[in-house]
N, C-alpha and C positions, 0 to 999 in steps of 0.2 A: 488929374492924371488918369482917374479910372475909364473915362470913355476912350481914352487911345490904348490904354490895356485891352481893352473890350476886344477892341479894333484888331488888333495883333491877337486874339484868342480866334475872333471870329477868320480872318486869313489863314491863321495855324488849322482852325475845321476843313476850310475850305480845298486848301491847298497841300495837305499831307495825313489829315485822317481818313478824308473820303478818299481821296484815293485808292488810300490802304486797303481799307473795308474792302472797297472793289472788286482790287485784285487778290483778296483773301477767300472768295471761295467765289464761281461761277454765279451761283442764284445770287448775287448780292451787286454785279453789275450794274446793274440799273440803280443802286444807292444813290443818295443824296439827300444833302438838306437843304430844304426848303424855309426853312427862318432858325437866325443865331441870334438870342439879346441874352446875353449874359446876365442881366436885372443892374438896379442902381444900387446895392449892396457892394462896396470893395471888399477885397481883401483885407482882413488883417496882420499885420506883424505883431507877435507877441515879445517875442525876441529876437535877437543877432548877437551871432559869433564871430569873430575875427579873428582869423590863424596868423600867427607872426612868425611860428618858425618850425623850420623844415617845408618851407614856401617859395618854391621857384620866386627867383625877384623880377619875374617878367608876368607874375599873375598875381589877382586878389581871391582871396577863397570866404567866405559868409557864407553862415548856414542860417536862414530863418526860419523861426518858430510858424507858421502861417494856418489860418482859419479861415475858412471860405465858410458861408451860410448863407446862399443867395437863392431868390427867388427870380430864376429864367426860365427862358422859353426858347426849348430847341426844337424843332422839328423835322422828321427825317421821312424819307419814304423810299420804297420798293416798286417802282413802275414800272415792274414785270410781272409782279405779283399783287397788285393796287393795294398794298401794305401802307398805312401810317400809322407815326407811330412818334413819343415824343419825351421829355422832360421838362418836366415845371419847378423842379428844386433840386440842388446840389448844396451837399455839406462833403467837407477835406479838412482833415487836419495831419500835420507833420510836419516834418524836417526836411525842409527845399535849399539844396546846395545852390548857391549859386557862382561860380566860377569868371572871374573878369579876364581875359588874356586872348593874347599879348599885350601888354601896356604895351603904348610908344609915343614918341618926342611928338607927335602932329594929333592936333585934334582929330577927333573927340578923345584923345591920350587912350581909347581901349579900344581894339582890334573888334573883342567878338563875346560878347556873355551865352555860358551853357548852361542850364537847367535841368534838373533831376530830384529825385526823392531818393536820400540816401536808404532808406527801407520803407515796407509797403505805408503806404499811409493808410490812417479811414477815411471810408468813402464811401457813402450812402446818395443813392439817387433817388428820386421820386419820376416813376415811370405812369407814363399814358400809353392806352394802346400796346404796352408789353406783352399781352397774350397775341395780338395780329404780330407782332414780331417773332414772337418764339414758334407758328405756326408754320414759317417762312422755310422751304428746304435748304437742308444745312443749317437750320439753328433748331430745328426740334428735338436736338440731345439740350439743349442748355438750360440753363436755369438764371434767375437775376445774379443769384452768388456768382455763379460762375461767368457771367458779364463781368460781376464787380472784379471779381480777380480778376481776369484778362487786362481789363481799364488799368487797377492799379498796379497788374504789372509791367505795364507799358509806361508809367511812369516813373520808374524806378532804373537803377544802374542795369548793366550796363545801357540802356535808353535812357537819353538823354537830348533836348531841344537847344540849338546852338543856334545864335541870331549873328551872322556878322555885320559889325557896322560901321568895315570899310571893307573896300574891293580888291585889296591886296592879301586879306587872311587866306591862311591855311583850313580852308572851309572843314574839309574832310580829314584831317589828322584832331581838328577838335571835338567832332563828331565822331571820331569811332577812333578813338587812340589807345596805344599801344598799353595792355593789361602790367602793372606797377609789379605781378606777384602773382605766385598759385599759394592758395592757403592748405593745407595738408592738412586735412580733420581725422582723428580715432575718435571713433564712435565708441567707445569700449562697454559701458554695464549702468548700472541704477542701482541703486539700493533703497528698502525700504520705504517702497512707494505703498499709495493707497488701492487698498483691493475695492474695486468698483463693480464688480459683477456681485447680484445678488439672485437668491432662490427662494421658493415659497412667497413671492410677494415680500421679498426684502428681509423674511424673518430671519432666514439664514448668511449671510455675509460669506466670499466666496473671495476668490484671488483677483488679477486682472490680467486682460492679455496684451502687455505694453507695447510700441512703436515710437518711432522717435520719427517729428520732422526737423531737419537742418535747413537752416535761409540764411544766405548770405547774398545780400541784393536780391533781383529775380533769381538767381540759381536756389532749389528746390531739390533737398535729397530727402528719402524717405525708406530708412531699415524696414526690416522684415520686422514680422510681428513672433513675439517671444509667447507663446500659449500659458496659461493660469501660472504664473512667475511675478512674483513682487523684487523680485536681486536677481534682473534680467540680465544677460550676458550677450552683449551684439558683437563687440568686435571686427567692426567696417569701416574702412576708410573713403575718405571722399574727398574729393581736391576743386576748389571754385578759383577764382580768376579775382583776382582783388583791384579794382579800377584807382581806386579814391582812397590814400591812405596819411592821414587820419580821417576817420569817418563812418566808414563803412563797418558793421558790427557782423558776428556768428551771434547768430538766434537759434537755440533748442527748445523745442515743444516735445511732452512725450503726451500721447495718449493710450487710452483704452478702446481698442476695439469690437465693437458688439455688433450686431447683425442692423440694427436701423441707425442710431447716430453714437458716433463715439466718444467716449466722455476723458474729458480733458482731466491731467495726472499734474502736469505742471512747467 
């Protein structure tokens, strides 16, 4: 089964990433890749879920556990700017929804399956050629992290890959349907977090200057920063769009902000 996955990965490049890319900023027109083999490594399932209730009875809902660690060969180029540039290894691990609907009375009994990562997953690349890329106008602000984010945001809610397979589905209401909910978040205070800034070479121990990031799917909020405060007081509200419900989590990170990298509170 894995060479016609392949198969369906390498059309999905073809046919709706590079596009993308394309029309994503000017310099990058002339995009395209020039060889997809995904390697002979499958995927794995580690686990499956099965929702039985509060389940429309015209869909199935699994979520699988899935781990990728393959050795491929994609290669991409810029010929407007004689750029190549490639990947030789992908590793992914997370929680891939995957959605059957509309069941119906006629073969194959399922309309259309949609695909998603209910939050971001990991995802590490092995890059070739990365620095002729990042040279490229319009990407020499970026960095590989901030690829990586971009990629795994693009996998995640509300995006989502829906295959129909029959030619009577509702192609576009299962691709962009209608938000279940707004979630209404108070961001209110912290207590008792740890003081991360330090003086003299660490002798002396100092407070922290805390911030909080919110994720709920790709939606991304991020308070102000509270100056040397360990019982920070933010008091912000924020409201995200809730797609997939059960599934879909509120994630809070706070950090410490410092002048070159900021160190994680919890």
């Amino acid at each position: 089964m894995w060479p016609f996955i392949c198969q369906f990965i390498e059309k999905l490049f073809r046919e709706t990433i590079e596009p993308a890319v394309r029309g994503a900023n000017n310099h990058l027109s002339t995009f395209s890749f020039t060889k997809i083999d995904i390697g002979n490594q499958p995927l794995r399932i580690n686990g499956v879920k099965v929702y039985t209730e509060n389940v429309d009875k015209r869909q199935i809902i699994l979520d699988l556990q899935i781990s990728f660690v393959g050795n491929c060969e994609i290669d991409l180029e810029i010929k407007r700017y004689f750029c190549r540039a490639g990947v030789k290894s992908i590793q992914i691990h997370g929680t891939m929804r995957v959605i059957l609907e509309p069941l119906i009375g006629d073969m194959p009994l399922i309309g259309a399956l949609s695909l998603f990562f209910l939050r971001k997953p990991l995802l590490e690349i092995n890059w070739t050629g990365l620095t002729n890329l990042l040279d490229v106008p319009g990407l020499n602000g970026l960095s590989d992290t901030i690829i990586l984010d971009i990629i795994s945001n693009y996998l995640v809610l509300p995006n989502r890959i829906t295959v129909p397979l029959v030619s009577e589905v509702q192609i576009a209401q299962l691709r962009f349907p209608i938000p279940k909910g707004v979630l209404r978040i108070h961001f209110i205070e912290a207590q008792d977090l740890e003081g991360k800034d330090t003086f003299l070479k660490g002798i002396v121990k100092g407070k922290s200057d805390p911030y909080g990031i919110i994720r709920v799917g790709n939606q991304i909020f991020q308070s102000k920063v509270i100056k040397e405060n360990l019982n920070p007081k933010w008091n912000e509200v924020y409201e995200a769009l809730v797609y997939e419900h059960p599934g879909q989590e509120l994630e809070i990170e706070l950090f410490d902000e410092d002048p070159d990298k900021d160190d994680f509170l919890g």
